[in-house]
C-alpha angles and dihedrals in degrees: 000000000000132000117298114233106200122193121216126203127217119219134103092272130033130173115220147175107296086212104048098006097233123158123266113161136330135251090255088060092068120120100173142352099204102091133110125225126186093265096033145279115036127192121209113230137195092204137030128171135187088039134117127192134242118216113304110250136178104257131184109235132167086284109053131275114331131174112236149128143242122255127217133204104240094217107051098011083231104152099246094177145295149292136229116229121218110241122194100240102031122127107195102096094174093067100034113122092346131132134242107206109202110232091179096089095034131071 
């Protein structure tokens, strides 16, 4: 394995990793706090750094079913949320390639 660059964001309050603690996007980033994850409360980002994503799957979520991936911390590899995948023919354009960050595990 070769050697990990983080990126760190300036700003009064960042969300980061609950695990390792890296950065991965900053209050001013949030679209929307009315999303579910697996352990809990989700918030929807424009913008997340210091991720990589899994394979993309057909998942069944609140909304109905949504094509999306997880998203792991690069530090630590600890799943922090998901992704929504663009589909051709999708037409919800809010939720296209965003992330949804967990806040159930964090402080």
């Amino acid at each position: 394995m070769g050697i990990i660059f983080q990126s760190y964001l300036s700003g009064d309050r960042i969300y980061c990793c609950s695990s390792c603690r890296a950065h991965l996007t900053r209050h001013e980033d949030i679209i929307s706090k009315t999303f579910n994850g697996r352990h809990g409360r989700a918030y929807l980002f424009n913008n997340v750094i210091n991720v990589s994503t899994g394979p993309a799957e057909e998942r069944n979520l609140m909304t109905g079913l949504h094509r999306v991936c997880d998203i792991m911390c690069n530090v630590c590899q600890t799943v922090v949320g998901w992704k929504y995948v663009r589909e051709p023919c999708t037409r919800k354009p809010v939720t296209s390639m965003r992330r949804c960050v967990s806040t159930g595990r964090g402080r």
